[in-house]
C-alpha positions as CSV (number, residue, x, y, z in Angstrom):
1,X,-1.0,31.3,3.5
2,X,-2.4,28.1,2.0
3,X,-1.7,26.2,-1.1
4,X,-3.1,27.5,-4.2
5,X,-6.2,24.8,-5.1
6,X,-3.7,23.5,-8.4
7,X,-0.8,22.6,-6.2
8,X,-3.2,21.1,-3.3
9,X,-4.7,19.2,-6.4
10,X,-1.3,18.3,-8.3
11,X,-0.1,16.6,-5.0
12,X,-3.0,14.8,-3.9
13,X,-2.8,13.2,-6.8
14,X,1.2,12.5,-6.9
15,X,-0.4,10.8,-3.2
16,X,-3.0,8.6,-5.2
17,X,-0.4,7.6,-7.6
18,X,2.3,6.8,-5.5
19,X,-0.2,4.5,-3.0
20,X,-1.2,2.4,-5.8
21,X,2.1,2.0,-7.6
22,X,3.0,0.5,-3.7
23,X,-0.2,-1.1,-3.5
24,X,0.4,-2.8,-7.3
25,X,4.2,-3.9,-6.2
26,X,3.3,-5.3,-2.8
27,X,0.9,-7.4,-4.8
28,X,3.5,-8.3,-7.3
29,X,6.1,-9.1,-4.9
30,X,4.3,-11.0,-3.2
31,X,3.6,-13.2,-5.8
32,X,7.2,-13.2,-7.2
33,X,9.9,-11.5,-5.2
34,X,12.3,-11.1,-7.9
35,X,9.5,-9.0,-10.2
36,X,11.1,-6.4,-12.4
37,X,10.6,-3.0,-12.1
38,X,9.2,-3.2,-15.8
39,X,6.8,-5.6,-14.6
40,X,6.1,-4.1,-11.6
41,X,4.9,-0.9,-14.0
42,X,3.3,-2.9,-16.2
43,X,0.8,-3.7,-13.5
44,X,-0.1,-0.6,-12.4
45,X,0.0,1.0,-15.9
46,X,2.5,3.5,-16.1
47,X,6.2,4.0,-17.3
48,X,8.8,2.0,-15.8
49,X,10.2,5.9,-15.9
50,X,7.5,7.0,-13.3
51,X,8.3,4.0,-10.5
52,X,12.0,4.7,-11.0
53,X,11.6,8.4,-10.7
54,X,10.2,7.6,-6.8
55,X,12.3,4.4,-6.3
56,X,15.5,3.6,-7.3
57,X,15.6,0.0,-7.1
58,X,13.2,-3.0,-6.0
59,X,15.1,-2.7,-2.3
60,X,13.3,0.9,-2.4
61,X,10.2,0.2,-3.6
62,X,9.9,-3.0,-0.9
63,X,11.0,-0.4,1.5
64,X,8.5,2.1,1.1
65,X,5.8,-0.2,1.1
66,X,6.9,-1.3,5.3
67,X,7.5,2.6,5.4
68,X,3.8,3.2,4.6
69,X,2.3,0.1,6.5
70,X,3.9,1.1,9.5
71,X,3.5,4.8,9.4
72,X,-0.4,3.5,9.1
73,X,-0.4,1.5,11.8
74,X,1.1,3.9,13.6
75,X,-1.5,6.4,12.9
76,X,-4.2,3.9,14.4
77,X,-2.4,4.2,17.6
78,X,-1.6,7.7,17.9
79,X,-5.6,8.2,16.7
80,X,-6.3,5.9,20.0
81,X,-4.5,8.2,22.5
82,X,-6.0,11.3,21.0
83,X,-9.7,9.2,21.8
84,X,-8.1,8.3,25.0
85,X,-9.3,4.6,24.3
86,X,-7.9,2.4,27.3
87,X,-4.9,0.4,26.3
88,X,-6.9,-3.1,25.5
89,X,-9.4,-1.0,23.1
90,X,-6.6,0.5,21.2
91,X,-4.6,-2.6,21.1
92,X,-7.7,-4.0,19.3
93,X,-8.2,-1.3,17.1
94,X,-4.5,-1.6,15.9
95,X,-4.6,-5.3,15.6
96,X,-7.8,-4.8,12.9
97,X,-6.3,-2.4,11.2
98,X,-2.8,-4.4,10.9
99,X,-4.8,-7.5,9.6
100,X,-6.7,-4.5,7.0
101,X,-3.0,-3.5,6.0
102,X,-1.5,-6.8,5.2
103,X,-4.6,-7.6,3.0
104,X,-3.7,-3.8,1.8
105,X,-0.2,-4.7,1.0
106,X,0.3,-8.7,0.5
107,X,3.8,-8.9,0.7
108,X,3.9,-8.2,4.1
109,X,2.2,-11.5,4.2
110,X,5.3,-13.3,3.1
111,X,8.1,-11.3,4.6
112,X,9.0,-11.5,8.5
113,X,10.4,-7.9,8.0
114,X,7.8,-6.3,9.9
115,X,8.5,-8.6,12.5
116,X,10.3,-6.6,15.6
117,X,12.6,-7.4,17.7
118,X,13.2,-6.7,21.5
119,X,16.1,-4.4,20.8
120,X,13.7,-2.6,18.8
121,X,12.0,-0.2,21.2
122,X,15.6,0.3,22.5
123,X,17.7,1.8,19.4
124,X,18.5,5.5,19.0
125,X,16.4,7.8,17.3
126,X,15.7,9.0,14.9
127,X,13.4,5.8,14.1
128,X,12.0,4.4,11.1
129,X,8.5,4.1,10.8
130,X,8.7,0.4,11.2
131,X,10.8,1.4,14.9
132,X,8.5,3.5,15.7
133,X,5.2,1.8,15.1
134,X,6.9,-0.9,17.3
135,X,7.9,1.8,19.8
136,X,4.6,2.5,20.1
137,X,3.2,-0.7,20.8
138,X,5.8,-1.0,22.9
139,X,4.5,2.0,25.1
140,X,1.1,0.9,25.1
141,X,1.8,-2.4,26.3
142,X,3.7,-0.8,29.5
143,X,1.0,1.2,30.2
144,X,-1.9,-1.3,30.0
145,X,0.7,-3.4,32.6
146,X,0.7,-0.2,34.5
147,X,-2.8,0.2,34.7
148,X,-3.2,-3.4,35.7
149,X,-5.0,-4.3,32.4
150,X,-2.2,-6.2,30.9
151,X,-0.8,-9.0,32.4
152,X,2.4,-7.5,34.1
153,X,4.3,-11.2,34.7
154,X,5.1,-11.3,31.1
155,X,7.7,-9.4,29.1
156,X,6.5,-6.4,27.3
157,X,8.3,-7.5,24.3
158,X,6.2,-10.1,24.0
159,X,2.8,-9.0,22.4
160,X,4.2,-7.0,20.1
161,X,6.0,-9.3,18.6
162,X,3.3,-11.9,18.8
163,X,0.4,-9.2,17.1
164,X,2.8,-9.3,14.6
165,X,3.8,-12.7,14.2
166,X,0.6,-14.1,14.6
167,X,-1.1,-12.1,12.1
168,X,1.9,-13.0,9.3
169,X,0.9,-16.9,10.1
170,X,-2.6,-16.3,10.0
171,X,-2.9,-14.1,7.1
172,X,-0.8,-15.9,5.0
173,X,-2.4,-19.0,5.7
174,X,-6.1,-17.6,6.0
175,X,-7.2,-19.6,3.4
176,X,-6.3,-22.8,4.4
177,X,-6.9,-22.1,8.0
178,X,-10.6,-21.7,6.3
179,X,-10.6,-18.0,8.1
180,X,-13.1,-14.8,6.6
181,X,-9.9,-12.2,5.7
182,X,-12.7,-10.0,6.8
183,X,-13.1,-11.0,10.2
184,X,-9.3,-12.2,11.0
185,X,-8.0,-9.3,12.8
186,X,-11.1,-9.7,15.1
187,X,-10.5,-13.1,15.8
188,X,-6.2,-12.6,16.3
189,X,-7.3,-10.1,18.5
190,X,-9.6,-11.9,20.7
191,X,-6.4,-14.7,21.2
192,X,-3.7,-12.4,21.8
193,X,-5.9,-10.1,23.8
194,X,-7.8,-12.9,25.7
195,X,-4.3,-14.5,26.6
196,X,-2.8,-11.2,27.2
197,X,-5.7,-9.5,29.7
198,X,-5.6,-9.1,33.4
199,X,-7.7,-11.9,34.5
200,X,-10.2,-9.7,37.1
201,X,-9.6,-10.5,40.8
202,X,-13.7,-10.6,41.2
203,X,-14.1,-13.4,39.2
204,X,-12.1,-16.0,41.6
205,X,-13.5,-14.0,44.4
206,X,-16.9,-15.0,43.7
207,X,-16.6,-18.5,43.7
């Protein structure tokens, strides 16, 4: 039996709400990490009551906002295997929308918390997002080396943890790197992808 249309309504827009009270504090934080709650409210024009009744404490809040960025990234991927996109494509796709999310949520431009680690993909479930956004990644990558589309002489760890830590340079810097915010993930993508590719055994055959 569905939801009646009222409750369907009433928590679509808790959603709304709670995406740009994150969306507000990831800008704020970002700006100044040790922003109040009460500021942090302020900004996105509601009671400090209504941010505390979702978040108990700054910690939280910063929390949810890597819960949410990863959980979306995470979405791009699992989108990619349901299109069957070859691993390459949906590395791609991720790395556009990563850039998309940072812009999305500008704190993660300042924090190396997204960053993973090797150990990472290794750890006990159940996961956090964050874990299992990199878990993911993680899969992908072994499978594009698998297929012979990703270069297998270099550790799997690796481009993960470069998407990710190239992206926190570059988007953090995009201005002075004189970059379009529009067009960075393209352009991360087309060095980490470029570096990262099988080179095709044609091509040296030819000459």
């Amino acid at each position: 039996m569905s939801s009646p249309p009222r409750r369907r309504a009433a928590r679509s827009d808790a959603l709304r709400n709670d995406e740009h009270i994150l969306r507000t504090a990831a800008r704020v934080l970002a700006e100044d990490p040790r922003a109040t709650i009460q500021h942090i409210a302020d900004e996105a024009g509601v009671v400090r009551l209504t941010v505390y009744r979702r978040y108990r404490n700054r910690d939280a809040l910063r929390r949810a906002i890597f819960d949410a960025a990863a959980a979306q990234a995470h979405q791009v991927i699992t989108d990619a295997r349901d299109r069957d996109l070859d691993p390459v494509a949906a590395l791609r796709a991720l790395i556009v929308e990563m850039a998309a999310i940072i812009q999305r949520y500008p704190v993660l431009a300042v924090s190396t918390e997204w960053q993973p680690k090797p150990a990472d993909a290794y750890r006990p479930s159940p996961p956090s997002p964050a874990r299992r956004m990199h878990q993911a990644v993680f899969a992908l990558v072994k499978r594009g080396q698998r297929e012979g589309v990703l270069r297998a002489d270099l550790p799997p760890e690796l481009l993960p943890q470069a998407i990710t830590g190239t992206l926190h340079i570059v988007t953090r810097f995009a201005r002075s790197l004189h970059a379009d915010p529009a067009n960075v993930g393209s352009q991360v993508a087309d060095l980490l992808l470029d570096g990262f590719k099988e080179s095709c055994p044609c091509a040296s055959s030819s000459n």
